[in-house]
C-alpha positions as CSV (number, residue, x, y, z in Angstrom):
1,X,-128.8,-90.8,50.6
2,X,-127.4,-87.9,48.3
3,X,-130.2,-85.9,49.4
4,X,-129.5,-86.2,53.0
5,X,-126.0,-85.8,52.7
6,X,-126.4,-82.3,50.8
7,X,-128.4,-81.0,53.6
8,X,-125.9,-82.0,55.9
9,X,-123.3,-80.5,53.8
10,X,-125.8,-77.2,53.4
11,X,-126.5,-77.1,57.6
12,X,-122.8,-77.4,58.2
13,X,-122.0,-74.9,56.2
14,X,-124.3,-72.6,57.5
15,X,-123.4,-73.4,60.7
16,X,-119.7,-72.6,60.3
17,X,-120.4,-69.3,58.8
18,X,-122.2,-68.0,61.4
19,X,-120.2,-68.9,63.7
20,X,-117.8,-66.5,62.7
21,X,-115.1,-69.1,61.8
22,X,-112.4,-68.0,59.2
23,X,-109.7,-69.3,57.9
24,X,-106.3,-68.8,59.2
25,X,-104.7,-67.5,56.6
26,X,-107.7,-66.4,55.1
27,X,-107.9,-62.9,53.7
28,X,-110.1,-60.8,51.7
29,X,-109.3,-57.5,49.5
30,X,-110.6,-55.4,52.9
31,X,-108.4,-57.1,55.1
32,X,-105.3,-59.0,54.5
33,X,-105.9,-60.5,57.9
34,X,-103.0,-62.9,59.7
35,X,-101.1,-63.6,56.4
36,X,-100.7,-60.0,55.8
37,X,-99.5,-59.6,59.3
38,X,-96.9,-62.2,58.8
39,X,-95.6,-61.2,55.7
40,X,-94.9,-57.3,57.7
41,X,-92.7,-59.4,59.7
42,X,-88.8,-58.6,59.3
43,X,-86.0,-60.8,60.8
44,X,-82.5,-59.9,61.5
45,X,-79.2,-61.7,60.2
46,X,-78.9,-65.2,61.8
47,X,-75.4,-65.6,63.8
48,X,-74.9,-69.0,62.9
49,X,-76.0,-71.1,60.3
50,X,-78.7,-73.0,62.7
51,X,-79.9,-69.3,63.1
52,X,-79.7,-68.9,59.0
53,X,-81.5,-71.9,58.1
54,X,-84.4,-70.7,60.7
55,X,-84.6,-67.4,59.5
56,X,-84.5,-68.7,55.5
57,X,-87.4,-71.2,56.4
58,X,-89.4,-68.1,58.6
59,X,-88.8,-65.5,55.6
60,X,-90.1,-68.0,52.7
61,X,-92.9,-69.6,54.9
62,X,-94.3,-66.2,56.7
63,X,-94.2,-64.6,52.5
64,X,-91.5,-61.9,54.8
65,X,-90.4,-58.6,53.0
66,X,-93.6,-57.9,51.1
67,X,-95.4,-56.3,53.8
68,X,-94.3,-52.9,55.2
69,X,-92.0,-53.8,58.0
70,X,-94.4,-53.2,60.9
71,X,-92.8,-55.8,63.3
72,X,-89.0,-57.3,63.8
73,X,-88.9,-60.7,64.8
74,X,-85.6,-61.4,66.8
75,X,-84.6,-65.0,67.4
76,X,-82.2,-66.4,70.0
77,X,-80.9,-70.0,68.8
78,X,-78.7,-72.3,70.7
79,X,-77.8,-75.7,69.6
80,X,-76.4,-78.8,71.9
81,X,-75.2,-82.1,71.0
82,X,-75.6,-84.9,73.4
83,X,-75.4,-88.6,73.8
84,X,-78.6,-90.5,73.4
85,X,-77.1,-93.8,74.0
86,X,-74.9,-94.4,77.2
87,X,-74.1,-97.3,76.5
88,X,-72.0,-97.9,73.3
89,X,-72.4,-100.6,70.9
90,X,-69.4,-101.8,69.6
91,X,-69.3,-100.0,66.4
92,X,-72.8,-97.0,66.9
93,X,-73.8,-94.6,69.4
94,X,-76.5,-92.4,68.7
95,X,-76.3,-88.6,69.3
96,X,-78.8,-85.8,69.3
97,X,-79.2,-82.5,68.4
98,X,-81.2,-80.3,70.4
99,X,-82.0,-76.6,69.1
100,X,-83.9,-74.0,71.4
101,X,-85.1,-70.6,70.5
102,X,-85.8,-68.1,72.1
103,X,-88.6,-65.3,69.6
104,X,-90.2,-62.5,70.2
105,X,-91.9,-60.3,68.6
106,X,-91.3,-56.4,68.5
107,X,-93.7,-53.4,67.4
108,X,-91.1,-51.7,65.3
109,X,-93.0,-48.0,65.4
110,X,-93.5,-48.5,69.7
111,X,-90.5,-51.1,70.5
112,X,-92.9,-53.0,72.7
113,X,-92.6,-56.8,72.7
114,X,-95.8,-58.7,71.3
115,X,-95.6,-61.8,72.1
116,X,-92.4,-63.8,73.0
117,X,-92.0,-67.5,73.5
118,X,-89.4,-70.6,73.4
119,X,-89.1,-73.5,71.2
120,X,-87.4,-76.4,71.0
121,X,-86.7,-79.7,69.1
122,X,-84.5,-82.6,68.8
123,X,-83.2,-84.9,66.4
124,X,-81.7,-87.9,66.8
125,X,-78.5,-89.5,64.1
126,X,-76.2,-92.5,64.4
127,X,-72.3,-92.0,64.7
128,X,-70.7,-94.9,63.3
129,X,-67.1,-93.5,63.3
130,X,-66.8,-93.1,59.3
131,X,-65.7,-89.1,59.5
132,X,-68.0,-87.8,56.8
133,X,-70.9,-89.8,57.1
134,X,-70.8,-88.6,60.6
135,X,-70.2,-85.0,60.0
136,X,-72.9,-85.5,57.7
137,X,-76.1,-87.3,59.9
138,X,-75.0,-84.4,62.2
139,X,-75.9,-82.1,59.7
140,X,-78.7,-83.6,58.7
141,X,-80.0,-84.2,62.4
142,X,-79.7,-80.1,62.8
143,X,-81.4,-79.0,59.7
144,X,-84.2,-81.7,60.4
145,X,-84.6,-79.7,64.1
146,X,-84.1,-76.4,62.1
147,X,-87.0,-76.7,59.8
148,X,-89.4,-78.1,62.9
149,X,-88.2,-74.9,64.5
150,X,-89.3,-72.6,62.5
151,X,-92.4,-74.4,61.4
152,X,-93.8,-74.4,65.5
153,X,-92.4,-70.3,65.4
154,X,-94.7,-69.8,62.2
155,X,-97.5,-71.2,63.7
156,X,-97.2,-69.4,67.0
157,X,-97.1,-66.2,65.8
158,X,-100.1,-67.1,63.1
159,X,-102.2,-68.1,66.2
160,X,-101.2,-64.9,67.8
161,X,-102.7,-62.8,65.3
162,X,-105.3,-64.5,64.9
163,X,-106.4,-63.9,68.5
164,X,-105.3,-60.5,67.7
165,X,-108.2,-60.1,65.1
166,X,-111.0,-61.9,66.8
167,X,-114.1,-59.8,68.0
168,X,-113.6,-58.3,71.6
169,X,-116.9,-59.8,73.3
């Protein structure tokens, strides 16, 4: 059983490696490949502190600032809060906070737009008409929508280098 299971092990790998599949985030010391893109990538002051939170979660998750500044990142963030529930319960309603950005990615040497795209999510919090705890699910409910925010704009632009650097065939 051990035996079979190596070679399985053994076939897949060899498998995968021809195939041409690399990590992605991989990188060697010949090419820093997409996480040496991403950490080229430089993003302006945040307007608000929706914006701020994006931008601090994009900078620390994309390694930003110890590249060379090849590309500017600009982001467009608005944020709405609406009523989930219509109808109110006698002491709860439940609110959400929606956050959309708009990204896209700039060649800083040409000025030409690389990719661009728009992202959204949306978290949900009870009001149950206690001031701060209220101020404070709201808070919550945006940095929750923040941090997914960022996370799907990471991953977009990962993906986009990553079909940058695959073979032309």
């Amino acid at each position: 059983m051990r035996r079979a299971s190596a070679i399985l092990l053994l076939t897949a790998a060899l498998a995968l490696a021809g195939c041409g599949y690399r990590p992605l985030y991989g990188s060697s010391s010949v090419d820093p490949g997409v996480a040496g893109q991403l950490a080229s990538i430089s993003i302006p002051e945040a307007e608000n502190r929706v914006g701020q939170i994006i931008r601090n979660d994009l900078i620390s998750s994309l390694q930003s600032g110890k590249g060379q500044d090849k590309y500017i990142l600009n982001l467009a963030t608005t944020v709405n809060d609406t009523g989930v529930i219509q109808k109110k319960q006698p002491a709860v309603t439940r609110q959400a906070i929606l956050i959309t950005v708009n990204y896209d990615l700039v060649d800083r040497s040409t000025g030409t737009v690389l990719t661009k795209g728009t992202t959204f999510a949306r978290a949900a919090y009870d009001v149950i008409r206690e001031p701060f705890a209220d101020l404070q699910a709201q808070t919550d409910a945006k940095e929750r929508a923040a941090h997914e925010v960022s996370s799907d704009i990471r991953i977009r632009i990962a993906a986009w280098f990553a079909k940058q650097q695959q073979p032309k065939s």
